[in-house]
N, C-alpha and C positions, 0 to 999 in steps of 0.2 A: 504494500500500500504506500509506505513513504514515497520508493522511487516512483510511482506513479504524481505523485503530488510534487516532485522533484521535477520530473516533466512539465506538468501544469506550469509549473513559474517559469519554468525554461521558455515555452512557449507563450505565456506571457511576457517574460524580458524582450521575445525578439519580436511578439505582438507591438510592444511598446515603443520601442525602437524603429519601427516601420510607421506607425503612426507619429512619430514625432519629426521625421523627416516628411512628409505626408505632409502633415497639419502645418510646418515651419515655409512648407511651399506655398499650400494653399493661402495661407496668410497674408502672402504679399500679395494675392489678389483680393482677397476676401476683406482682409484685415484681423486685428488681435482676439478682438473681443468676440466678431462674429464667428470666426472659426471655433472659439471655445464654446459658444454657445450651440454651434451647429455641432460639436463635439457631445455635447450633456445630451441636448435634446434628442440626437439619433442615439445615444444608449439610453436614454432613456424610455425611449417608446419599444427599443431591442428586448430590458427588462423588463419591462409591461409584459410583454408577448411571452416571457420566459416565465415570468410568475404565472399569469392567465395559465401556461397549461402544463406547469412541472412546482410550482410555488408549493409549500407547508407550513411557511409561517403564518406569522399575524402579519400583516401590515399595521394594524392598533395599536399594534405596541410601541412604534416609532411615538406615538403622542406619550408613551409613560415611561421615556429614555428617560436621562437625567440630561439639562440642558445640553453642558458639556462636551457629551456624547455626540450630541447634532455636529458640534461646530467641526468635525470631522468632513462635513461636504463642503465645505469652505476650503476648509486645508486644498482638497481636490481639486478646487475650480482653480485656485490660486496656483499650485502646482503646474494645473497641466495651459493656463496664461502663461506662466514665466519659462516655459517650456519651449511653446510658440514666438516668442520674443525668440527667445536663446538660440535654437538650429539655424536659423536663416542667417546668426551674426556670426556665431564660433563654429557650427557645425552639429553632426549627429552625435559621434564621439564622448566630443567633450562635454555638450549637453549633458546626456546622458552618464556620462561616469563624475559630474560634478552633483545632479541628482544621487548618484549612488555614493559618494564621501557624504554629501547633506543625511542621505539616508544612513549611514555607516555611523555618522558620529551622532545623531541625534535618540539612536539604538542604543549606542553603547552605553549612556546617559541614563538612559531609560531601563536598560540591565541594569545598571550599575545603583540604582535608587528601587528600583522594583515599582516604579510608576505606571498607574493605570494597571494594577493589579495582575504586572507581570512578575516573575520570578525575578531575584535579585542575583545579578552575574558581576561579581567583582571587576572594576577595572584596572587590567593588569598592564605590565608592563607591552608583552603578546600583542596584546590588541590595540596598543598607544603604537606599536611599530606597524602594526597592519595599517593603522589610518596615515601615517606616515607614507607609507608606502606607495598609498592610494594617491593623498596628495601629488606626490612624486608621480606617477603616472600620469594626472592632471595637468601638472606641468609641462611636460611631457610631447603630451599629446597636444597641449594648447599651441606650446612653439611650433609643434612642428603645423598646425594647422595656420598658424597668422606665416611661417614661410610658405606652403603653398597657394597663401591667397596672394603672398607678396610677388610670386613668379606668375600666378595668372595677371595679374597686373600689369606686370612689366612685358610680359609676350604683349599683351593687347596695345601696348603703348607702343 
């Protein structure tokens, strides 16, 4: 069962990834906001249709979250905005692997305190060299993305 749920996110990450070069394109036609918006509301109407005919929850129960709880669709919208901004100026790449340090260190935070009623994971030294590492990747991959915009530049020129 794990590796199957191991897959799932696999094919999520490259789900996502494809969508944010996607959506980083469509933007410059469409623009920021619209694109996010034509983003929520076609999965939106996509989980309508998924609930309608596989769904077991409550929907109700969304009214007897604790506020808090909610502010989790914000996060999202906010995310997948500053997402669309981001691919069309730095690229797919860096976009994405600076969403996964943001995701990386805000994790380990969250181990690390047992926030939001996760188990508590020390933060060790291990895991202060992993997010190093990432950075360093970051870096990385940014330079070398601002040299190959700096050479299409200058062929065009």
């Amino acid at each position: 069962m794990e590796l199957i749920i191991i897959l799932f996110t696999l094919l999520g990450g490259i789900t996502l990834s494809a969508q944010s070069s996607i959506n980083g394109t469509f933007s410059q036609k469409a623009g920021t906001i619209e694109t996010t918006l034509l983003t929520f509301v076609t999965g939106a109407i996509f989980l309508f249709l998924i609930i309608l005919f596989f769904g077991q929850g409550d929907l109700s129960a969304i009214m007897a979250a604790p506020k808090w709880q909610l502010s989790a669709v914000f996060m999202g919208t906010i995310y997948l905005m500053f997402t669309v901004i981001a691919v069309p100026k730095i690229g797919v790449i860096a976009a994405n692997i600076s969403t996964i340090i943001g995701q990386l260190v805000i994790s380990v935070i969250i181990d690390h305190f047992g926030w939001f009623g996760s188990i508590e994971i020390e933060l060790g030294w291990d895991r202060m060299l992993a997010l190093f590492f990432m950075a360093l990747a970051l870096y990385f991959i940014y330079k070398g993305n601002m040299r190959s915009k700096q050479q299409v530049r200058e062929a065009e020129s």
